[in-house]
C-alpha positions as CSV (number, residue, x, y, z in Angstrom):
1,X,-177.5,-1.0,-6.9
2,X,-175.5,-0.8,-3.8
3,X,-174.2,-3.2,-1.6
4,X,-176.4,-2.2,1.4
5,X,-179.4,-1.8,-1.0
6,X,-178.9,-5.4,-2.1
7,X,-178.7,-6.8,1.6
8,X,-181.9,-4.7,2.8
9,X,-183.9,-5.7,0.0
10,X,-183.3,-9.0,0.6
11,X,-184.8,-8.7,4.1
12,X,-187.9,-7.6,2.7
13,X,-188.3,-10.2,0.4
14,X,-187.6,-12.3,3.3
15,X,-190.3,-11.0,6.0
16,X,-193.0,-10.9,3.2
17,X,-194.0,-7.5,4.4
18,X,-193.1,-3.5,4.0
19,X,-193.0,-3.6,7.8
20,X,-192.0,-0.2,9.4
21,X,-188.8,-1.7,10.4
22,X,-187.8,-2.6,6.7
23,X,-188.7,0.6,5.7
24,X,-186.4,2.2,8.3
25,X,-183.5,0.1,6.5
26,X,-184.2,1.1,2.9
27,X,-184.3,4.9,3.7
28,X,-180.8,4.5,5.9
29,X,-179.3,2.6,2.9
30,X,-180.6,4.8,0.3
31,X,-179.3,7.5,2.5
32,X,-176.1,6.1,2.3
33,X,-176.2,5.5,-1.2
34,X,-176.7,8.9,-1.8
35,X,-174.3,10.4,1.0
36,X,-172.3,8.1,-1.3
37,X,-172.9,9.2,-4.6
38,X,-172.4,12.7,-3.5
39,X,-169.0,12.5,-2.7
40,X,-166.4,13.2,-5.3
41,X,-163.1,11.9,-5.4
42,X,-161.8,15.3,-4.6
43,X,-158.5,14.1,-2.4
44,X,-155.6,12.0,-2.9
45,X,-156.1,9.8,0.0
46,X,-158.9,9.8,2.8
47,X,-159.2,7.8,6.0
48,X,-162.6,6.9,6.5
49,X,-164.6,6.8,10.1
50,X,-162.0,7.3,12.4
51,X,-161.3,8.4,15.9
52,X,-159.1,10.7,16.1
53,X,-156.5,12.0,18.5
54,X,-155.4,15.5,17.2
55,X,-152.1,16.2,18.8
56,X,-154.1,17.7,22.2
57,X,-157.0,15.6,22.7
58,X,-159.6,13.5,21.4
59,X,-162.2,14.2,19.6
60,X,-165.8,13.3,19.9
61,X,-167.5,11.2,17.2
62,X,-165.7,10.2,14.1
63,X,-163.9,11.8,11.3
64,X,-162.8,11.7,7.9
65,X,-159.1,13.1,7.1
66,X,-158.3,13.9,3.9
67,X,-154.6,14.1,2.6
68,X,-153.2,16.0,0.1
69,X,-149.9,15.6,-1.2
70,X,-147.9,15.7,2.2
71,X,-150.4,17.5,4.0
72,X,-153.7,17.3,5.6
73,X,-156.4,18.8,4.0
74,X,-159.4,18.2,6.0
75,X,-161.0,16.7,9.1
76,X,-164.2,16.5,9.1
77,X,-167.0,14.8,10.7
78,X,-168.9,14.6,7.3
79,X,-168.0,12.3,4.3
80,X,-165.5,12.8,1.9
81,X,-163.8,11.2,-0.8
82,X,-160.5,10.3,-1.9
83,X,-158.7,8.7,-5.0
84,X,-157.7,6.4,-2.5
85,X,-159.8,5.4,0.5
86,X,-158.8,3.8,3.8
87,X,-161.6,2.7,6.0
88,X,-160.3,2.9,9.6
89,X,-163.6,1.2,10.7
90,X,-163.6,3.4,14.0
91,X,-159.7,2.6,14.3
92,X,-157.6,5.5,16.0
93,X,-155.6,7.6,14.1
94,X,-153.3,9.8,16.4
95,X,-150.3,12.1,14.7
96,X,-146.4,10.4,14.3
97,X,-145.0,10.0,17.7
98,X,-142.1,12.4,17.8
99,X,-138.8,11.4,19.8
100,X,-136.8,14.5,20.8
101,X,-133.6,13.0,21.8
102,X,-131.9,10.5,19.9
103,X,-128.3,9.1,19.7
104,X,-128.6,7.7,15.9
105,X,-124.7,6.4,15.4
106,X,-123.3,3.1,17.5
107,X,-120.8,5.0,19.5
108,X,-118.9,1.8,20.5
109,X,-118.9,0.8,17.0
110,X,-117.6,3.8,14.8
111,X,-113.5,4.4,15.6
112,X,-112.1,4.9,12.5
113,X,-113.3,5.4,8.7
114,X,-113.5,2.1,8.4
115,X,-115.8,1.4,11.0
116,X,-117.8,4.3,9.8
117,X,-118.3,3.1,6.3
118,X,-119.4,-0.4,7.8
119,X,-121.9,1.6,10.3
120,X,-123.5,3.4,7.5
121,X,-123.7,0.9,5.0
122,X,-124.1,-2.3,7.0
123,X,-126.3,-0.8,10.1
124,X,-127.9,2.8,9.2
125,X,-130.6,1.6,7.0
126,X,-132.1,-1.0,8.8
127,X,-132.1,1.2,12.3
128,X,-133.8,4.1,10.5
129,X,-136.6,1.7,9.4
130,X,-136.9,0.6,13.1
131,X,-138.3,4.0,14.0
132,X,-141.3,3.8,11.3
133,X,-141.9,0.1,12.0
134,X,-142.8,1.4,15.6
135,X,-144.6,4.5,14.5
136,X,-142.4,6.9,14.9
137,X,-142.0,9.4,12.1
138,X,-139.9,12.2,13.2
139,X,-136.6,12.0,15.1
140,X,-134.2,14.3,16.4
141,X,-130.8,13.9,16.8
142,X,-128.8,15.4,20.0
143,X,-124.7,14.8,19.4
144,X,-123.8,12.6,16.6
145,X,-121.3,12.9,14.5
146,X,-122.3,16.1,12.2
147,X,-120.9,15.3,8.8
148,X,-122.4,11.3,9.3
149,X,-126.0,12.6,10.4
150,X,-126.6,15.5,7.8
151,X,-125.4,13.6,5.2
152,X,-128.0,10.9,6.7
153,X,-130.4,13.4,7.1
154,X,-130.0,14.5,3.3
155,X,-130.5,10.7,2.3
156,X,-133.8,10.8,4.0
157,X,-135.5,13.8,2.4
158,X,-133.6,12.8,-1.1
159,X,-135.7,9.2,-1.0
160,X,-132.7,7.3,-0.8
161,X,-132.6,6.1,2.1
162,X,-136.2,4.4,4.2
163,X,-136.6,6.7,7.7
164,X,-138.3,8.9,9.6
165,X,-137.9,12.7,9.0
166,X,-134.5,12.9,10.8
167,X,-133.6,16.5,12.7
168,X,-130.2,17.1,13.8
169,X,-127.9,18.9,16.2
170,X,-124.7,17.7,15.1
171,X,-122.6,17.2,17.8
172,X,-122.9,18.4,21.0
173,X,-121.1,21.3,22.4
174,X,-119.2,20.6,25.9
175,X,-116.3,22.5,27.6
176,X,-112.7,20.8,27.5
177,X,-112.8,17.3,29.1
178,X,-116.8,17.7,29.4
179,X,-119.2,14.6,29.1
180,X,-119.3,13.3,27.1
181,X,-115.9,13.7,25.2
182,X,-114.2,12.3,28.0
183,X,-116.5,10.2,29.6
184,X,-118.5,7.9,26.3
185,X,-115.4,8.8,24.6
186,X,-112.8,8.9,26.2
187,X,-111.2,5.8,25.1
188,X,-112.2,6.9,21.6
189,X,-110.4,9.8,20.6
190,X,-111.2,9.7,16.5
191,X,-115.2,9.5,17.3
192,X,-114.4,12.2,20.0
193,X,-113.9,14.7,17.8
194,X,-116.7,14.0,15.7
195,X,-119.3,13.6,18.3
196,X,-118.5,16.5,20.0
197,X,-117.4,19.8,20.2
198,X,-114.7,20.6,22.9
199,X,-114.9,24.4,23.4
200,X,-112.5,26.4,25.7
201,X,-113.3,30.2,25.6
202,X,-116.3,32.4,24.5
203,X,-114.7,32.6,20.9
204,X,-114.3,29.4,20.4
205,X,-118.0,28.4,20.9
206,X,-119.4,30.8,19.2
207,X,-117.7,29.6,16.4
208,X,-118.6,26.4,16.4
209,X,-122.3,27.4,16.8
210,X,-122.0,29.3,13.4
211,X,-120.1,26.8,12.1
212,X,-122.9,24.1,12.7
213,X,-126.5,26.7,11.4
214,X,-124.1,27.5,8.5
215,X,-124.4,23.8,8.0
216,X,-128.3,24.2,8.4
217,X,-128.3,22.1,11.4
218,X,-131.6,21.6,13.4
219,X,-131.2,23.0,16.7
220,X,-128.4,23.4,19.2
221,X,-127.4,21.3,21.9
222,X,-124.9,22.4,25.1
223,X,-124.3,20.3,27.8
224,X,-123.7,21.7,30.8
225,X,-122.5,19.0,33.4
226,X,-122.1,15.5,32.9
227,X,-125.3,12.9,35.0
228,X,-124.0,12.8,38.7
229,X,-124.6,14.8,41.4
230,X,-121.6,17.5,43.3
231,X,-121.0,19.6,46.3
232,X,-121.2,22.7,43.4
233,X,-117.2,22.5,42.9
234,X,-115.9,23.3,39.4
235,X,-114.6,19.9,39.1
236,X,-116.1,16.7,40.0
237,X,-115.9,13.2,39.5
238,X,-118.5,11.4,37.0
239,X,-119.4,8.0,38.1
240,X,-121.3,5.7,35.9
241,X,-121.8,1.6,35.8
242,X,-119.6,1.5,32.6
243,X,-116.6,3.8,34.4
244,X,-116.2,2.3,37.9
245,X,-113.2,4.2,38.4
246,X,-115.3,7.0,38.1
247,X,-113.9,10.1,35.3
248,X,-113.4,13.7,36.7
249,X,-115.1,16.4,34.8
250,X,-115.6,20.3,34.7
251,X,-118.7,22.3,34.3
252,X,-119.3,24.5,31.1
253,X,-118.4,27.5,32.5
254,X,-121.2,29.8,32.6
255,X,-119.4,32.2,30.1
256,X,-120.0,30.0,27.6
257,X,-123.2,28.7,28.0
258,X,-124.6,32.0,27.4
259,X,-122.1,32.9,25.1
260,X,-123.1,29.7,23.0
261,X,-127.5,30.5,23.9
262,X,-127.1,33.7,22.5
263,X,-125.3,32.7,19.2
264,X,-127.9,30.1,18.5
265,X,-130.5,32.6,19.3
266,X,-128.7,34.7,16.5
267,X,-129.1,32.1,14.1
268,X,-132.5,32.0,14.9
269,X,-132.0,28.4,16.2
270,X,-133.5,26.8,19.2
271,X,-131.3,25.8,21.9
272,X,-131.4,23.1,24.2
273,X,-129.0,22.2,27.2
274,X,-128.4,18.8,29.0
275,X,-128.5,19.4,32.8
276,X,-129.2,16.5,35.4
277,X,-129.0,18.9,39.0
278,X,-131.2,21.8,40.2
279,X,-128.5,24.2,40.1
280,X,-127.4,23.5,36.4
281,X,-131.1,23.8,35.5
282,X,-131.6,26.9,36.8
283,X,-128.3,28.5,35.2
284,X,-129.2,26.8,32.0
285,X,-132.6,28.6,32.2
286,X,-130.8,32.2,33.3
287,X,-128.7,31.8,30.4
288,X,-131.7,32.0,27.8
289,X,-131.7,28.1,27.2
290,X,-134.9,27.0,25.4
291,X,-135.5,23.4,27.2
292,X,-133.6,20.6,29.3
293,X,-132.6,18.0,28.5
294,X,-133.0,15.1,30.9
295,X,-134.4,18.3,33.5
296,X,-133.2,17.3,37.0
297,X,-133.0,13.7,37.6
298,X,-129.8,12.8,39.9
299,X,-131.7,14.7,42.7
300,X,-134.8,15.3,44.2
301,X,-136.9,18.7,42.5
302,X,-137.1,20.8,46.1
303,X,-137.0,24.1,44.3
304,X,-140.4,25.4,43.7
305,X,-138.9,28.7,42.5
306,X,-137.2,26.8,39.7
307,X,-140.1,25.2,38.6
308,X,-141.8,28.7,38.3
309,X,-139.0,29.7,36.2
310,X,-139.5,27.0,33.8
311,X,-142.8,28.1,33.9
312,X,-141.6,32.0,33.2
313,X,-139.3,31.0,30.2
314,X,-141.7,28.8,28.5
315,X,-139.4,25.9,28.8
316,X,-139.6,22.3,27.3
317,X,-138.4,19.4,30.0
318,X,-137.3,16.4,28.2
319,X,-137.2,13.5,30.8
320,X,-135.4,10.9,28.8
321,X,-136.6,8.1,31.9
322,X,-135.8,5.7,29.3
323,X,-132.2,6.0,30.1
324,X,-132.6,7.8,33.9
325,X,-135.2,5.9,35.0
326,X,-132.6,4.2,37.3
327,X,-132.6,7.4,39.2
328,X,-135.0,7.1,42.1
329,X,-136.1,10.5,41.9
330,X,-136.3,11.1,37.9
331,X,-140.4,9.7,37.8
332,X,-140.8,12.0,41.1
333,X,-140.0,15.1,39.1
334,X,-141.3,14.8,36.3
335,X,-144.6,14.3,38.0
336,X,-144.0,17.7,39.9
337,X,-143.1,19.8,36.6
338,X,-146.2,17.9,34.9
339,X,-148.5,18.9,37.5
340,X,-147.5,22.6,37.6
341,X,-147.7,22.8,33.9
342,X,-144.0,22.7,32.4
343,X,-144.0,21.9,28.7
344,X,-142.9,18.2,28.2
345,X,-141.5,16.8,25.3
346,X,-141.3,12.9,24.6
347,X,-137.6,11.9,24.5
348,X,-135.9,8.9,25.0
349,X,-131.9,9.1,24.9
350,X,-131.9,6.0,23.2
351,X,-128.7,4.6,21.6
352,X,-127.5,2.0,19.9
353,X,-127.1,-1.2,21.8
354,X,-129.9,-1.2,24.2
355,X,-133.4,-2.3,22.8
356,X,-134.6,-1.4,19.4
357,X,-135.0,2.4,18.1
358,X,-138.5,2.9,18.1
359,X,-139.6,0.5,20.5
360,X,-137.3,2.1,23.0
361,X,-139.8,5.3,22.4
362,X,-142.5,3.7,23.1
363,X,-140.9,2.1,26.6
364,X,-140.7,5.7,26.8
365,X,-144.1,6.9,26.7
366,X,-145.1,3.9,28.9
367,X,-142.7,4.7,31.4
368,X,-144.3,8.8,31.4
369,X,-147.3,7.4,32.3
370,X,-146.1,5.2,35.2
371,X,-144.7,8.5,36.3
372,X,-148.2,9.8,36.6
373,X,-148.8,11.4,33.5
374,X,-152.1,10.0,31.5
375,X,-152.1,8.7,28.6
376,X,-153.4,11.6,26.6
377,X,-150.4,14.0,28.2
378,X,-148.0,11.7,27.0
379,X,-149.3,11.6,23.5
380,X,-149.4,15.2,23.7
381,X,-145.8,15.2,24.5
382,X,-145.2,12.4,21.9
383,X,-146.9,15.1,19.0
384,X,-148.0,18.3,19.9
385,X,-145.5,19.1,22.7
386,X,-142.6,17.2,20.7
387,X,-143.2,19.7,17.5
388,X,-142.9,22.6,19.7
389,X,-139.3,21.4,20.6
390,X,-138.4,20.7,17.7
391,X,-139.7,24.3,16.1
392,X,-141.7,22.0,14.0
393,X,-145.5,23.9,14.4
394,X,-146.2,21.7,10.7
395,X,-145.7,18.5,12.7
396,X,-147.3,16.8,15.5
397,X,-151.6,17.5,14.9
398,X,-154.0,16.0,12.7
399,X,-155.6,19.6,11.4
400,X,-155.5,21.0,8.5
401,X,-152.4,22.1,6.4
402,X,-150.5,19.7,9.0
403,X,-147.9,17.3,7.5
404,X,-149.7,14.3,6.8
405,X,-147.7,12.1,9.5
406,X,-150.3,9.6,10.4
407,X,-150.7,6.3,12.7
408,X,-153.8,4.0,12.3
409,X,-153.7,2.5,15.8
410,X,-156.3,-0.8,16.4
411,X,-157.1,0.5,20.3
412,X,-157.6,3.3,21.7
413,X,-154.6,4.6,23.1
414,X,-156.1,7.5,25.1
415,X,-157.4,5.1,27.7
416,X,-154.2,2.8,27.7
417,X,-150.4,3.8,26.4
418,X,-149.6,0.6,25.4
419,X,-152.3,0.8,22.5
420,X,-149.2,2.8,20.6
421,X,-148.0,-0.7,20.1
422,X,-151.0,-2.2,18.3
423,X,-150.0,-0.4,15.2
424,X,-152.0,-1.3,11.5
425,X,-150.6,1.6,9.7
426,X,-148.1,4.6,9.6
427,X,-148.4,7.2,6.7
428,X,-145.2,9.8,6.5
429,X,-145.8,12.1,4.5
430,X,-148.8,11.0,2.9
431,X,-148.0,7.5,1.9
432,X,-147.8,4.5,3.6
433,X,-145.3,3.7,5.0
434,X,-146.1,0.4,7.1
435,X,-148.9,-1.5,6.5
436,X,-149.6,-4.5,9.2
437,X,-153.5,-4.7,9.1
438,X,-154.7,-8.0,9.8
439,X,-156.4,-10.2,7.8
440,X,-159.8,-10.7,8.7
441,X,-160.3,-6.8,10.1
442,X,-162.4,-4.5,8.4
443,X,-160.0,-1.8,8.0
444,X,-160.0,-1.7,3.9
445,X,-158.4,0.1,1.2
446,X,-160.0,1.1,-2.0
447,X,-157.5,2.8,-4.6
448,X,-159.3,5.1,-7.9
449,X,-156.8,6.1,-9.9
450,X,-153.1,6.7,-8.7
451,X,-151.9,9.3,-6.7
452,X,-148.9,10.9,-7.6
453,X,-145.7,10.4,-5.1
454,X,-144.6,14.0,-3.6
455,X,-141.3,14.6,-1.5
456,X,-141.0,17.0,1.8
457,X,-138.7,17.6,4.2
């Protein structure tokens, strides 16, 4: 005898009589029972009775969502049954958030191999777990050092080391004297080299570009100007808090931002390129560039016909307010390129030294929405819109054959942001990964047999 046949017999013993009522409550638990007793432990773990955000938009009712190995295996409004049972209780579960632009190493930190060793041994671990303890599963890093991050990266999907799935660039690709070799780095020339990639001709980046997808990096990253505004001269000077005195720069010449586009396009890489001014958005587009990075934020957006373009080329905007919120017209433009329909892609630009990792992602997707996004477009860029920047269409949805990157959220974040934060679960992979339900919630677990632990990338 069940549970729920045991309580509603008791109310009839209680009331003395088969009223209609009673009889109402015996059919519904014996329908349960059976519902119950129908459903085989066919999955390796199911979350039970949840909303569910899918990576575009909520769904009605609630769902089970069955996981197999690391992927999903069903969602589906009817029961179904797992070795392993969670029951969300009509919890959320939305996919891992997804942050697109990361700076992983402590820049200020790492000088010599020393300091490297210290970073990696000392640091690394902890700041990777920062990301899942905020629910963040995936994250992609945009110029870090490229031996440090892949070997990182290889830890990660190896089990060694506790993270999110961890994408990488390797450095980034500037011309000679470009941000940010001499700008972040400029004092530091040992991390210079291995940050970025100084390139001075059309041969020279196009080696590197091979150099880094015969390392089986991620993606590509180029920047094309440093984060200040200029009259449109080849030189100018780059101005920044930390550099009062102010560092001049030179554009990538346009030579080689195609030049390095197309040979990441011959890889059959996506490229990105960091551009904070109309004009370098627009060449950065012209040159075949895949998405921007930061967009426009030093300036207002006045050029409907660029917008268009980005609409034309299918490009991802990556605002990064996180760090350029300080611009007064970075929330402004963002709303525009919302609006008209421009893929966005949640990414912060966080670094080491400001905030944590992970909650810095979330300040993120807080700050998108005070730009006038809702809340569902921003979890959309957070999953869904992240995955597509990342060429990662097996990430960012809870559907079937999806990686099983999960969150079991207490509130409904499609209504309010901040919800992200009131986190009781995050499953990478398919296994847990965090576990912070309260006591005293109904949100249960119920383990039959074990589940055997499977690896992916």
């Amino acid at each position: 005898m069940t549970h729920t046949q045991t309580a509603t017999d008791s109310v009839a013993v209680v009331s003395g009589r088969d009223t209609p009522g009673v009889r109402a409550m015996h059919q519904e638990a014996e329908a349960i029972a059976s519902v119950e007793a129908r459903r085989p432990a066919t999955h390796d773990l199911v979350i039970r009775r949840a909303h569910v955000f899918d990576g575009r938009q909520a769904l009605i009712g609630l769902y089970d969502i069955a996981v197999d190995g690391t992927e999903i295996a069903s969602v589906s409004a009817e029961p179904l049954g797992g070795r392993q049972e969670i029951d969300a209780a009509g919890a959320w579960v939305v996919p891992g958030l997804i942050d697109t632009h990361v700076h992983f190493y402590d820049v200020r930190a790492v000088s010599d191999p020393d300091s490297m060793r210290a970073f990696e041994e000392d640091e690394l671990p902890g700041r990777l777990g920062l990301f899942l303890d905020h629910g963040v599963t995936t994250i992609k890093s945009v110029g870090d050092p490229t031996g440090g991050i892949l070997a990182t990266r290889a830890g990660i999907a190896e089990g060694t080391l506790r993270g999110p799935r961890l994408l990488a660039t390797g450095c980034g690709i500037t011309g000679r004297d470009g941000h940010p070799a001499a700008t972040v780095f400029g004092d530091n020339p040992w991390a210079r080299e291995r940050f970025t990639g100084e390139v001075g001709s059309v041969q020279e980046i196009r080696d590197l570009v091979h150099h880094l997808a015969d390392r089986k990096v991620d993606a590509i990253k180029l920047l094309s100007e440093g984060a200040c505004a200029h009259s449109g001269e080849p030189t100018y000077l780059w101005q920044n808090p930390a550099f009062p005195d102010g560092v001049e720069l030179a554009r990538l010449p346009l030579a080689l931002l195609r030049a390095g586009v197309e040979t990441g396009h011959e890889r059959g890489l996506r490229v990105t390129v960091h551009t904070t001014q109309q004009a370098a958005a627009r060449e950065a587009i012209e040159a075949g560039a895949d998405g921007l990075e930061h967009g426009v934020t030093v300036e207002p957006l006045t050029d409907r016909s660029l917008i268009d373009l980005m609409l034309e080329h299918g490009i991802t905007y990556t605002p990064t307010l996180w760090i350029d919120d300080a611009h007064p017209d970075a929330r402004g433009n963002l709303r525009k390129v919302s609006r008209a329909g421009v893929h966005i892609a949640l990414g912060s630009d966080t670094f080491s030294g400001r905030g944590l990792f992970g909650a810095n992602t979330l300040e993120e997707a807080e700050l998108m929405v005070a730009a006038g996004m809702t809340p569902t477009q921003v979890l959309a860029a957070g999953t869904s819109g992240a995955s597509r920047q990342c060429s990662r269409p097996d990430l960012g949805a809870v559907a079937e054959g999806k990686r099983a990157d999960l969150l079991v959220l207490n509130s409904d974040p499609t209504t309010d942001i901040g919800n992200l934060r009131d986190l009781s679960m995050v499953i990478l992979n398919g296994e847990l990964a965090v576990d912070r339900r309260r006591p005293g919630r109904t949100t249960s677990i119920r383990g039959v047999g074990r589940r055997s632990r499977r690896s992916a990338p």
